[in-house]
N, C-alpha and C positions, 0 to 999 in steps of 0.2 A: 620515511613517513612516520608520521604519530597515531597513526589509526589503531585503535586494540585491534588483537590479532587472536584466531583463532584455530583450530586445527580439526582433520579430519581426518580417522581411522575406520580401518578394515582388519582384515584377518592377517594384512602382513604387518600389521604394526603388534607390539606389545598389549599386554591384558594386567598390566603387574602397578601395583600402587604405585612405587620406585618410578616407575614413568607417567603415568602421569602426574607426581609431584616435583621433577625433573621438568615437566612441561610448564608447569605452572610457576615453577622460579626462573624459567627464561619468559616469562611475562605473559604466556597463555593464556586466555581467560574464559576459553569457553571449548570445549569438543562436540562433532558431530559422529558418530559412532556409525555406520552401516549395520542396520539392522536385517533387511531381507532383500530378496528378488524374485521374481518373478512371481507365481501366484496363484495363478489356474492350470497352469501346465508344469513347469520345473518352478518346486518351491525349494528354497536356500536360504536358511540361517544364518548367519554369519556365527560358527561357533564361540570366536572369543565377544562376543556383543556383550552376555550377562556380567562375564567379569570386567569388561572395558567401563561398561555403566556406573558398576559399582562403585571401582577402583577410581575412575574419575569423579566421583560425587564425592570419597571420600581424601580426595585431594583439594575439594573445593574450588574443583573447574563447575561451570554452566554446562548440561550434560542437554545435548540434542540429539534425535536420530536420522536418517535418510534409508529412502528405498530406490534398487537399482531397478529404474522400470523397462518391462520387455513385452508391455501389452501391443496386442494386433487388432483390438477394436475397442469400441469403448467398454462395452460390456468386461472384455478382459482387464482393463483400467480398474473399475470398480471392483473386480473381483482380487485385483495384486492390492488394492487400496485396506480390504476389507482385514485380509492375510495380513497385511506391514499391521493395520490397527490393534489384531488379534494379538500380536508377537509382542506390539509396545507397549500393552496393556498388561499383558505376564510381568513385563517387567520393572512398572510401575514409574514409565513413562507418562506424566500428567496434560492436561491439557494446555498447559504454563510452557510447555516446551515447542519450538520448532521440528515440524513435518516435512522435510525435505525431498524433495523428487528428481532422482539421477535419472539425466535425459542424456542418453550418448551410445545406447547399445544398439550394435551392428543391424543386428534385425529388427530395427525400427525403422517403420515406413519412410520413406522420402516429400510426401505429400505433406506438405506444411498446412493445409486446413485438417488431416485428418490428424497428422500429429498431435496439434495443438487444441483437438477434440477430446482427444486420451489422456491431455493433461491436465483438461479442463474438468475433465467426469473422473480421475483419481482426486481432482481438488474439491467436486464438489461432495464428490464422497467423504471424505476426510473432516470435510463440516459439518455431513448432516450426522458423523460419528462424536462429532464435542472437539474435533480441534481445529482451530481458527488459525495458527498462527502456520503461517506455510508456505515456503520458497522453491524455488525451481534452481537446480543446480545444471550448465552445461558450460561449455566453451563457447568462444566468441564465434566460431564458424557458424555453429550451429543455429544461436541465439542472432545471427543474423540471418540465413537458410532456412533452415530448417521449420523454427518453431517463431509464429506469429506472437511478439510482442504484444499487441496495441489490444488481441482477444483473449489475453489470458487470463484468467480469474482471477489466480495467486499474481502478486504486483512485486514480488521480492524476488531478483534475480540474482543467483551468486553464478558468477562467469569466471572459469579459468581461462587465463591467457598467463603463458610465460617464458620470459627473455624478452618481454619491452615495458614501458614504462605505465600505461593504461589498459583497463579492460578490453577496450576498444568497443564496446555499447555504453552508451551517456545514462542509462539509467541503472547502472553494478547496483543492489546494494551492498555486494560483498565481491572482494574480488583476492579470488584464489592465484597466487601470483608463482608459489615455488612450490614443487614436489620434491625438495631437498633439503626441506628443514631439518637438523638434526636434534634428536633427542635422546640424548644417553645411547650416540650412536645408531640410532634407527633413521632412514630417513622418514618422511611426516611430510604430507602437506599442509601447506601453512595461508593463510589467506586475511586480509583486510577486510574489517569491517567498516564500512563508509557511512553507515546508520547507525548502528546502536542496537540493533535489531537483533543480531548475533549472540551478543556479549551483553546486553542487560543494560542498554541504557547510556554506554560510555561515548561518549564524541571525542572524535579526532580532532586535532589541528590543523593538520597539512592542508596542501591546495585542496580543495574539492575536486570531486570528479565534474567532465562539462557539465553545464545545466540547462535545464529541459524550459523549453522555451516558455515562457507566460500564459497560462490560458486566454483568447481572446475574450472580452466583457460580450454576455449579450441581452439584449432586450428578454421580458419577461412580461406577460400580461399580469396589471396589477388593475383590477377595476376597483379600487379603493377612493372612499371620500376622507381629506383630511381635513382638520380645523389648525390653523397657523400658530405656533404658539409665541413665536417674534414675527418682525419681518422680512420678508422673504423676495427678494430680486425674481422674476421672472422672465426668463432669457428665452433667444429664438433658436438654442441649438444646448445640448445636455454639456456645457464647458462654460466653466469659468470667466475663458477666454470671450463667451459668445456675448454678442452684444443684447442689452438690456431692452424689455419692452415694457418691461413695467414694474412698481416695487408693493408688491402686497404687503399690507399692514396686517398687524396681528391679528386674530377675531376671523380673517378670511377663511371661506369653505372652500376648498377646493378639489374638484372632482378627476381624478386619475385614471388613465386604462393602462399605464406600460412603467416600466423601470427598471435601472439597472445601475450596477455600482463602477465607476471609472472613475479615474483621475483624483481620488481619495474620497470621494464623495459617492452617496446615492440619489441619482436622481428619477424624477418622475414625469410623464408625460400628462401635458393637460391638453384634450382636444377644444379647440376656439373656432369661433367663425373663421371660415377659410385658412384653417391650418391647427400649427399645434405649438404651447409655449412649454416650457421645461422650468422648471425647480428642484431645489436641493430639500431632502426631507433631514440631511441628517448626513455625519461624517463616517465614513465607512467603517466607521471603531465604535457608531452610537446612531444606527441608519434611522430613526425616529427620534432623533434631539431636540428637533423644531417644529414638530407638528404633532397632535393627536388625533388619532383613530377615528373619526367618526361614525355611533357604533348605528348600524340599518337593522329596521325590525324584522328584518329576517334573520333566521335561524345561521349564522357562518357556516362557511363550508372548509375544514378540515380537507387541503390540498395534499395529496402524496404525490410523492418523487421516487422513482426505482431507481435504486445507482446502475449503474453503466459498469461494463468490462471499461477496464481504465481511468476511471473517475476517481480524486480524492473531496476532498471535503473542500476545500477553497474553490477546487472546479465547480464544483455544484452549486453552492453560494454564491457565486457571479452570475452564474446560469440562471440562478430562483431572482438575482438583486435582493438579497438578503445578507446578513454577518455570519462567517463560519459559528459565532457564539452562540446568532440563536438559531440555529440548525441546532448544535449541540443541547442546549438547554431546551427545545423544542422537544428532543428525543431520545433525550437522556445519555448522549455521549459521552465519556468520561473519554476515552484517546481518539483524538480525531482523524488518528490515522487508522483506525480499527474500524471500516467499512467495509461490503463484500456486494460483487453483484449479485443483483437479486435484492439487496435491500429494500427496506420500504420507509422513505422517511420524511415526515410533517412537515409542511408548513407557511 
């Protein structure tokens, strides 16, 4: 594979420059260092963290950290979250860096709702502390068992599996593949980054991992009046394909209550005597190309959107029939994959 790769230490691997500069000419690009564990009851430093940190920054790896978590409620979550915050802040771990969450220790619960409660309240902890950027590390048993995918906060999963050819969960963004990488003799785990998310932005070439199915398009109340600004086909079903009722010419007012974006296009619902006809307002790349706004003297009303546990920005955008662009430009998104639930977003 071509994927950047990056690695992850503890207290059995090396703290010495020499290795991590050894790491970085076998093509390394990024380290995730273990910082602490546990939190409210047995707290554990990883003694070589400060020189691992160092020593790899000044080798010119991407320096991340993780915490081995061993909370029994949520409260204890926030409390191990609070502890890891306090430890990577001594050491001038920034907000710029990846927060990682080792999910795999013996005395964590078996109940997959409360599991993925603890990792929801160390994630959401970890926010309302200044860092945003935060993945869940476990193996593919677990991440299938164990811990609810579909309600986790954090949406970046790195999964070990190793001795077969995939993660074996369709959404890796990282997939920890060997605990035998050698490095000036030490073994090292070693892992694939399938985003970029890792390693600063790099893509791979190789096959991708499976892909995660389409969001389905859906209807949206839109009670909007527009005025035509070419003409405009008025069809008996939101498709291309559907057959034609009538061709609006420019100048036309036209009154809307629903829309959504499918088939490359946005269209729009017009209620009619005894039924309802459909137009196109615009190309899914430019969803108001053909019509404008017509503006009512009433004051607009400023619509919000909560993101969802699992929601990206294209989901939502189908969901609103609007453009991922102007969700972004509505609310000042500069990366449109830097959303979090609980959001609150215009428009």
């Amino acid at each position: 594979m071509s994927y950047p790769k990056f690695i992850d230490v503890a207290s059995y691997q090396p703290d010495t420059l020499a290795y991590f500069r050894a790491a970085k000419k076998s093509g390394i690009k990024a380290v995730i260092v273990k910082l602490t564990e546990g939190g409210t009851g047995t707290k554990y430093v990883n003694p070589k963290a400060t020189k691992q940190i160092k020593n790899a920054k000044a080798a010119g790896l991407i320096v991340h950290t993780y915490h081995f978590l061993r909370a029994t409620s949520d409260n204890d979550a926030r409390g191990e979250c609070r502890y890891y915050v306090q430890q990577a802040k001594a050491r001038g771990i920034g907000d710029d860096s990846i927060m990682a969450i080792d999910v795999e220790a013996g005395n964590l619960t078996h109940n997959k709702s409360k599991l993925t409660s603890y990792i929801n309240s160390f994630t959401d902890e970890l926010h309302k502390q200044g860092y945003p950027n935060i993945a869940i590390y476990s193996n593919t048993s677990w991440f299938t068992t164990r811990i609810d995918r579909s309600k986790t906060i954090a949406r970046s999963f790195w999964c070990a599996a190793y001795g077969v050819n995939q993660p074996g969960i369709d959404d890796a963004a990282a997939w920890q593949y060997s605990s035998n990488f050698r490095i000036n003799g030490s073994r090292t785990d070693v892992s694939y980054d399938f985003t970029g998310f890792y390693t600063g932005g790099a893509k791979g070439i190789a096959a991708k991992p499976q892909p995660k199915p389409k969001p389905r398009a859906q209807w949206v109340n839109n009670n909007v009046t527009y005025k035509l600004k070419t003409a405009v086909k008025l069809r008996k079903g939101a498709s291309t394909s559907s057959s034609v009722l009538t061709t609006l010419p420019a100048g036309s007012v036209v009154k809307t209550d629903r829309a959504i974006i499918q088939g490359g296009y946005r269209w729009v619902r017009q209620p009619r005597s005894g039924g309802y006809g459909y137009l196109v307002t615009g190309p899914a790349s430019n969803t108001l190309e053909y019509v404008t706004t017509v503006k009512n003297a009433a004051k607009p009303v400023t619509r919000v959107y909560t993101v969802r546990s699992g929601d990206n920005l294209s989901v939502i955008a189908k969901r609103l029939g609007v453009s991922t662009s102007y969700l972004q430009g509505k609310n000042g998104i500069k990366n449109a994959n830097m959303i979090f639930a609980g959001q609150k977003l215009k428009y």
